[in-house]
C-alpha positions as CSV (number, residue, x, y, z in Angstrom):
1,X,0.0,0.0,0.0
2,X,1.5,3.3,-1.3
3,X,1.4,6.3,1.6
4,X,1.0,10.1,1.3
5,X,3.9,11.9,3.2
6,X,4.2,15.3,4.3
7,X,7.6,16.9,5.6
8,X,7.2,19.3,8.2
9,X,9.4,21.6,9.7
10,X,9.1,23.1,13.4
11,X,10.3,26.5,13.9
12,X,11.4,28.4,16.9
13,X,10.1,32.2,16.4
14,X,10.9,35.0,18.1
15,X,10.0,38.7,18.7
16,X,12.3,41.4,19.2
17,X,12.6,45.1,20.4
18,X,15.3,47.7,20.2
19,X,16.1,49.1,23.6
20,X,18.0,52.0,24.5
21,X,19.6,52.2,27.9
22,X,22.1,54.2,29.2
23,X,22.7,55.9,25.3
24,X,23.6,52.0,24.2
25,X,21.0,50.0,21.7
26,X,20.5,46.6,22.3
27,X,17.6,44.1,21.6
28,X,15.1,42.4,24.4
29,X,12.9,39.2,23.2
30,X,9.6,39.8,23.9
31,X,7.7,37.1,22.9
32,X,9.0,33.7,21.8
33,X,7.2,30.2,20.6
34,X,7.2,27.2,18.2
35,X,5.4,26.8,15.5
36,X,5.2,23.3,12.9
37,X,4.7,24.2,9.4
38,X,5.4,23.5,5.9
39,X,7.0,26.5,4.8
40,X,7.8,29.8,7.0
41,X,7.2,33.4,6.5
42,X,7.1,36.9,8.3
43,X,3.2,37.2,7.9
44,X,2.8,33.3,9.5
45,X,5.6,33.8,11.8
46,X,3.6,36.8,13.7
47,X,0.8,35.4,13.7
48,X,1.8,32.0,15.6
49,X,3.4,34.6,18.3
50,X,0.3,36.0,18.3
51,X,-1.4,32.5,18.9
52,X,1.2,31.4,21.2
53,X,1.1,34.9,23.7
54,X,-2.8,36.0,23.1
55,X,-1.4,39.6,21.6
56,X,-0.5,40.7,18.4
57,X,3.5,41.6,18.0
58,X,3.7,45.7,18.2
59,X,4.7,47.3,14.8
60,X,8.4,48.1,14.8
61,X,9.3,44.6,16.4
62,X,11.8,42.2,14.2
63,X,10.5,38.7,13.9
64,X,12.9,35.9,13.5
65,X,12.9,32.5,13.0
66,X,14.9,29.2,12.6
67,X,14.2,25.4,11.4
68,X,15.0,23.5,14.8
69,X,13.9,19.9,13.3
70,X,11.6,18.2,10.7
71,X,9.0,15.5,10.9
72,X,8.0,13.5,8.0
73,X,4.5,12.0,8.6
74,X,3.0,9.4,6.4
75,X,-0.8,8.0,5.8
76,X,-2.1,5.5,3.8
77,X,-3.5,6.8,0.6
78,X,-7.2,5.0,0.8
79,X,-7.1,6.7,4.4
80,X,-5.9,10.0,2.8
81,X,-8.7,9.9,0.0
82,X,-11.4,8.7,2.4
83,X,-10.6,11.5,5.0
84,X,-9.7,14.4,2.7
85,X,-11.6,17.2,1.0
86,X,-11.6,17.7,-2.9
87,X,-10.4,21.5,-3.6
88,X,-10.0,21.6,-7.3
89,X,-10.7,19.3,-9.5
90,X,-10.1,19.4,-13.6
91,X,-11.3,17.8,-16.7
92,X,-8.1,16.4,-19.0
């Protein structure tokens, strides 16, 4: 039986601030999380530190993020087809 995979990659995200103290600039986290997906971007990265803390990341702040690990899950494909929904479908 053939199986329909999916790599996924986990992410560790976090949000920074510029400081100034004492005439010196420096950064300060402010809000850090995880986050599993397939791909990662600035748009889905504050919005899972958004998910993760309950508030939305204040303009100004630099998000970062970096691949800590991957996970490859697998599923049968008569499981996939009788648990997944159609989104497109075309005549050729």
């Amino acid at each position: 039986m053939q199986n329909v995979t999916r790599t996924m990659t986990e992410y560790e995200i976090t949000a920074y601030s510029v400081l100034e103290s004492d005439g010196e600039l420096g950064l300060s986290a402010i809000a850090e999380c995880t986050a599993c997906s397939t791909a990662m971007n600035k748009g889905e990265a504050r919005a899972a530190l958004m998910k993760a803390t309950g508030t939305a990341v204040p303009r100004g702040c630099t998000v970062v993020w970096k691949p800590v690990k991957t996970v490859k899950y697998a599923m049968p494909i008569d499981k996939f087809l009788s648990e997944s929904v159609v989104i497109e479908e075309k005549e050729i």
